[in-house]
VOKE-129686 format. One record per residue (C-alpha): chain; y, z, x. Coordinates in Angstrom, 1 decimal, always signed. Example, Ala and Ser with C-alpha at 12.3 -4.5 7.8 and 13.67 -1.06 7.14 Angstrom:
REM residues 2
<pt><ch>A</ch><y>-4.5</y><z>+7.8</z><x>+12.3</x></pt>
<pt><ch>A</ch><y>-1.1</y><z>+7.1</z><x>+13.7</x></pt>
END
This chain:
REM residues 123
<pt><ch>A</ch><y>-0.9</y><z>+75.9</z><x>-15.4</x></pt>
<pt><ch>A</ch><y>-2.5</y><z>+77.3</z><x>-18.9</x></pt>
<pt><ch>A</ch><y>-5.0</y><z>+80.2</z><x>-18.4</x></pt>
<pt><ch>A</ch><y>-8.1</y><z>+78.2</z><x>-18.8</x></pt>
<pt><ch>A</ch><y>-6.7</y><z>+76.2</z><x>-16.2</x></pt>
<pt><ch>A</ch><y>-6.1</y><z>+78.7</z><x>-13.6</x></pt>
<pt><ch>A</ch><y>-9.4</y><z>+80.3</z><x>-14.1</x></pt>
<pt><ch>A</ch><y>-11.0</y><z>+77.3</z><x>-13.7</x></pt>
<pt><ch>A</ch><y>-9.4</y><z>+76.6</z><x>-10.5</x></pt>
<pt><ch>A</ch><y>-10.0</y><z>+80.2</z><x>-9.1</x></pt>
<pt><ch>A</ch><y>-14.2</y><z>+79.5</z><x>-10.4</x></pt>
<pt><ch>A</ch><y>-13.9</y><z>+76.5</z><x>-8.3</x></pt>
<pt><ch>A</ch><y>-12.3</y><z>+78.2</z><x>-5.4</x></pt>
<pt><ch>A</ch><y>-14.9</y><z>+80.8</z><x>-5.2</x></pt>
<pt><ch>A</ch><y>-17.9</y><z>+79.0</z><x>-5.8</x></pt>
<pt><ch>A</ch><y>-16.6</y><z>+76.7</z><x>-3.1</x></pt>
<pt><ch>A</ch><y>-16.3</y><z>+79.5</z><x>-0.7</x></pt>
<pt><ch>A</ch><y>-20.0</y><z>+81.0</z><x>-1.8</x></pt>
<pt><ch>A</ch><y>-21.4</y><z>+77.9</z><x>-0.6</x></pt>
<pt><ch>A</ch><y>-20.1</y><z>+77.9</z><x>+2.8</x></pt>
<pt><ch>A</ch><y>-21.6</y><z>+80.6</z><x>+3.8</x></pt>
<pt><ch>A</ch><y>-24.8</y><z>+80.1</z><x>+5.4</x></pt>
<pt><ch>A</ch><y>-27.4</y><z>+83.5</z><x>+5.1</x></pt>
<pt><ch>A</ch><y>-30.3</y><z>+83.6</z><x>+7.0</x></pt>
<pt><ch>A</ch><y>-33.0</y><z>+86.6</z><x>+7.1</x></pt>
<pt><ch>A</ch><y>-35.8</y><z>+86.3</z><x>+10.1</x></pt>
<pt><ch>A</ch><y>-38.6</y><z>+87.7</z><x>+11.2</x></pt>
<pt><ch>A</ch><y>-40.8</y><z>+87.6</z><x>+13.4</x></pt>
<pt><ch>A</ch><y>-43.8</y><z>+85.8</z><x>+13.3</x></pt>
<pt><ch>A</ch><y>-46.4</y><z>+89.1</z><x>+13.3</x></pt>
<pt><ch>A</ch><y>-44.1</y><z>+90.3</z><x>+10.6</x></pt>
<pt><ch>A</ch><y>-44.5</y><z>+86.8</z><x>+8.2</x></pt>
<pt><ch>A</ch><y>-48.3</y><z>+87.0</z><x>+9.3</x></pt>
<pt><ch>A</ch><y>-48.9</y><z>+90.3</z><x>+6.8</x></pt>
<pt><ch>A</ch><y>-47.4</y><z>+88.4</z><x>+4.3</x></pt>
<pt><ch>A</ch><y>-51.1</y><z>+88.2</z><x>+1.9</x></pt>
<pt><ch>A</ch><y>-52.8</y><z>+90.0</z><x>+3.9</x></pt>
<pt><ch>A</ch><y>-51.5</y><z>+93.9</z><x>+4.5</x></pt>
<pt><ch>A</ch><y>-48.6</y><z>+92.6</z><x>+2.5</x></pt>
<pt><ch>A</ch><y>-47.9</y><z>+90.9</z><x>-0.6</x></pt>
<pt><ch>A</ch><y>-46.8</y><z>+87.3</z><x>-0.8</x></pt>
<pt><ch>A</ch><y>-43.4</y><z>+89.1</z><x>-1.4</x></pt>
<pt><ch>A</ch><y>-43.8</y><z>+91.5</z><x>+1.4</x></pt>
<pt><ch>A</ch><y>-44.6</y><z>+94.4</z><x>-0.9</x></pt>
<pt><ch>A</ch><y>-47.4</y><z>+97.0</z><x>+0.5</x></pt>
<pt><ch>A</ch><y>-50.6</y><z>+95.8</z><x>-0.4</x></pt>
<pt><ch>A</ch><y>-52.4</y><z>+99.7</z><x>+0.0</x></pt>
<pt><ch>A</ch><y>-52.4</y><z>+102.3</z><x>-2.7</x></pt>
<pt><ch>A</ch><y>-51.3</y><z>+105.1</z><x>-1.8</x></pt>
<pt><ch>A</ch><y>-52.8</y><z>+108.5</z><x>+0.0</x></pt>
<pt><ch>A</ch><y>-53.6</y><z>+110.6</z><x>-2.9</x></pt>
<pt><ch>A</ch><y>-54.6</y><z>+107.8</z><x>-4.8</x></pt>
<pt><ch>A</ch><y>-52.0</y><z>+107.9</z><x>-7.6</x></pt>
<pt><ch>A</ch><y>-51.0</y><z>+104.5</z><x>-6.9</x></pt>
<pt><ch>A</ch><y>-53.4</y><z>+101.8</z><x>-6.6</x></pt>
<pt><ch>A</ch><y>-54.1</y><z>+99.1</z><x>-4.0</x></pt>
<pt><ch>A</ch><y>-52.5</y><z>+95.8</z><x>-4.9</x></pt>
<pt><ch>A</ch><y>-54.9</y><z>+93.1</z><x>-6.8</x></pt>
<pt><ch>A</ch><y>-52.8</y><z>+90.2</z><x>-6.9</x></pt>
<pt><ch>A</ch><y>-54.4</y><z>+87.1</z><x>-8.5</x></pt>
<pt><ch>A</ch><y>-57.8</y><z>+88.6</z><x>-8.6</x></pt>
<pt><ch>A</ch><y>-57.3</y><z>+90.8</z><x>-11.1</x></pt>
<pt><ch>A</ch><y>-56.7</y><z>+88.3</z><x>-13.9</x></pt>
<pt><ch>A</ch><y>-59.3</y><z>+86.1</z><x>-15.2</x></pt>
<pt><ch>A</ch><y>-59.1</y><z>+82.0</z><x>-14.9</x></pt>
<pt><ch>A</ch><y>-58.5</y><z>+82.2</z><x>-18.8</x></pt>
<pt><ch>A</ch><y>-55.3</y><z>+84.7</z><x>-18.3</x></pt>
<pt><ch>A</ch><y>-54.0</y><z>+82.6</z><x>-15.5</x></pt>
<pt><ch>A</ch><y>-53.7</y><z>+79.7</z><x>-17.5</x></pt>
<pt><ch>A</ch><y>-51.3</y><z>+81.2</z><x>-20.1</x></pt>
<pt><ch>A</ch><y>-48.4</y><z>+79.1</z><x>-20.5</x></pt>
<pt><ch>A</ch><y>-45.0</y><z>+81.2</z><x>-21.0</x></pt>
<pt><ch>A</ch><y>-45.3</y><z>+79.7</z><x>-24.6</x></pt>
<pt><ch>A</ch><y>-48.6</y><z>+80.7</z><x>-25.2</x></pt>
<pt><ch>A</ch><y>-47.4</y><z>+84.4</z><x>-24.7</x></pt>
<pt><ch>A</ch><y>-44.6</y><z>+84.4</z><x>-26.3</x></pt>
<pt><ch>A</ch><y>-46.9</y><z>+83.3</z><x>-29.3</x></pt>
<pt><ch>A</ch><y>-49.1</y><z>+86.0</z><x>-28.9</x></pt>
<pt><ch>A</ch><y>-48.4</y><z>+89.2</z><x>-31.3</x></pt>
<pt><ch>A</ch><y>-47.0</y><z>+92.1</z><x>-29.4</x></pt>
<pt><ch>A</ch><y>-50.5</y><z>+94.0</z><x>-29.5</x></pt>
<pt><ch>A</ch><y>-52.1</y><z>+90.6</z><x>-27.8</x></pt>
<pt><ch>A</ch><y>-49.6</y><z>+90.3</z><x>-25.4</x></pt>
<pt><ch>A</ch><y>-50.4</y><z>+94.2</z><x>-24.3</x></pt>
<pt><ch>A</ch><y>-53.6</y><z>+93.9</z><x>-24.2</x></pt>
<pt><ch>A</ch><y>-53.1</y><z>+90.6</z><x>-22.3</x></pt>
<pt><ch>A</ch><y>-51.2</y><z>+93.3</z><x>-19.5</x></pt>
<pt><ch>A</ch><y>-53.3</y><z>+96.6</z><x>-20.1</x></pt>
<pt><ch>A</ch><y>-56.4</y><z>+95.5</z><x>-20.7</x></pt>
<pt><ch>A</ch><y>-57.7</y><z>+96.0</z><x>-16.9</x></pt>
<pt><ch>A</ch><y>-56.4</y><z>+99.7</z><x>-17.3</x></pt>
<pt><ch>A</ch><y>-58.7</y><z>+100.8</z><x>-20.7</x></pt>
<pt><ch>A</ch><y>-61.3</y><z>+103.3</z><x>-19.9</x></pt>
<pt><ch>A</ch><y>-58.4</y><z>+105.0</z><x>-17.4</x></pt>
<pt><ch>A</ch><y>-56.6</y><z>+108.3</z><x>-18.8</x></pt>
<pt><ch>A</ch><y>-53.0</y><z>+109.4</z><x>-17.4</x></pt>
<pt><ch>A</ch><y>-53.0</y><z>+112.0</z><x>-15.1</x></pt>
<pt><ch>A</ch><y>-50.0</y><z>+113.2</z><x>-16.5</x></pt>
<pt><ch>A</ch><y>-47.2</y><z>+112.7</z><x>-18.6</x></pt>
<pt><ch>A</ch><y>-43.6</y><z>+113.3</z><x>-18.1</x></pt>
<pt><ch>A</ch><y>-41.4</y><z>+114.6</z><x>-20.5</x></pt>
<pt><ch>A</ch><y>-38.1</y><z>+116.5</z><x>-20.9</x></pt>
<pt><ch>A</ch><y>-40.0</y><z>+119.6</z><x>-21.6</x></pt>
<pt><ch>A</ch><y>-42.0</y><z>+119.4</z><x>-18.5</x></pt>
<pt><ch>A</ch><y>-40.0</y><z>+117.1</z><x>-16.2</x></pt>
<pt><ch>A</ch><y>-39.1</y><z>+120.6</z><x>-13.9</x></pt>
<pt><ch>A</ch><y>-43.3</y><z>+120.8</z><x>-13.4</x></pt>
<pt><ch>A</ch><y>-43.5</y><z>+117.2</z><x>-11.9</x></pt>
<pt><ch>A</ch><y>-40.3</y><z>+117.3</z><x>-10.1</x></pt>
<pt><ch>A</ch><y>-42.4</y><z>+116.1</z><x>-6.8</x></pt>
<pt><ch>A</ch><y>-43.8</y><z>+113.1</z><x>-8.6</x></pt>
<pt><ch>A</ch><y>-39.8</y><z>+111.9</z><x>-9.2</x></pt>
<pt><ch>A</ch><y>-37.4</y><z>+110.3</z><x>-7.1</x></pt>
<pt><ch>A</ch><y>-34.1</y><z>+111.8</z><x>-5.7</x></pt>
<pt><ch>A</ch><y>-31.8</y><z>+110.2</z><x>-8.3</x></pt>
<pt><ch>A</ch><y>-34.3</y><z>+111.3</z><x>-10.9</x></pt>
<pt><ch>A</ch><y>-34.4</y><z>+114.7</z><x>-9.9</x></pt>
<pt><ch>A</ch><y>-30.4</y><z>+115.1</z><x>-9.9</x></pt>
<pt><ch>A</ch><y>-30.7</y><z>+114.8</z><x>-13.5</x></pt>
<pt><ch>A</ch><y>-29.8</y><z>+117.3</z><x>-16.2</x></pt>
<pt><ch>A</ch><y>-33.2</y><z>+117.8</z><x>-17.2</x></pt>
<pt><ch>A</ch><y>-34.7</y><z>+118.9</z><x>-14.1</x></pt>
<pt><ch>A</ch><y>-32.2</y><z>+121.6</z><x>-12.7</x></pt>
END
């Protein structure tokens, strides 16, 4: 057997064993009953969080009927400045609380995560 054939045959072998297996995730039925309501339809937390950083989860409301009706197309045709105006547009009139930035990343070390905070930059 050449090369391509024997990795051909070992593709075929795996993807055969990949598809017997059978994966299953449950929950219970309280748990799939959040789902669009305290949850997102992809189980994500619909709250903001407590100091308010964070806010609660608009889903669909938050576009108009106009941006909903965007084919993929239609974006990709848009300019780049469109297309982020298209995504920020809700947030104009809102100023950053802060910024992060290798000179000041040790100042908002609480606002990072753990991997984040094992960097270079911050110790």
């Amino acid at each position: 057997m050449n090369k391509l054939q024997t990795t051909l045959a070992c593709g075929a072998a795996l993807t055969a064993a990949f598809a017997s297996f059978s994966v299953s995730a449950k929950v219970s039925e309280a748990e799939a009953a959040k789902l669009g309501a305290e949850l997102t339809m992809v189980g994500a937390e619909r709250a903001g969080n407590a100091d308010g950083t964070i806010p609660e989860y608009e889903g669909a409301a938050f576009w108009t009927d106009k941006e909903k009706s965007y084919t993929y197309n239609e974006i990709e045709a848009m300019s780049k400045e469109t297309q982020a105006e298209l995504l920020l547009g809700r947030v104009k009139g809102e100023e950053p609380l802060f910024t992060i930035t290798a000179a000041n990343v040790g100042e908002h070390a609480d606002k990072l995560s753990e991997g984040h905070n094992d960097t270079p930059l911050v110790n």
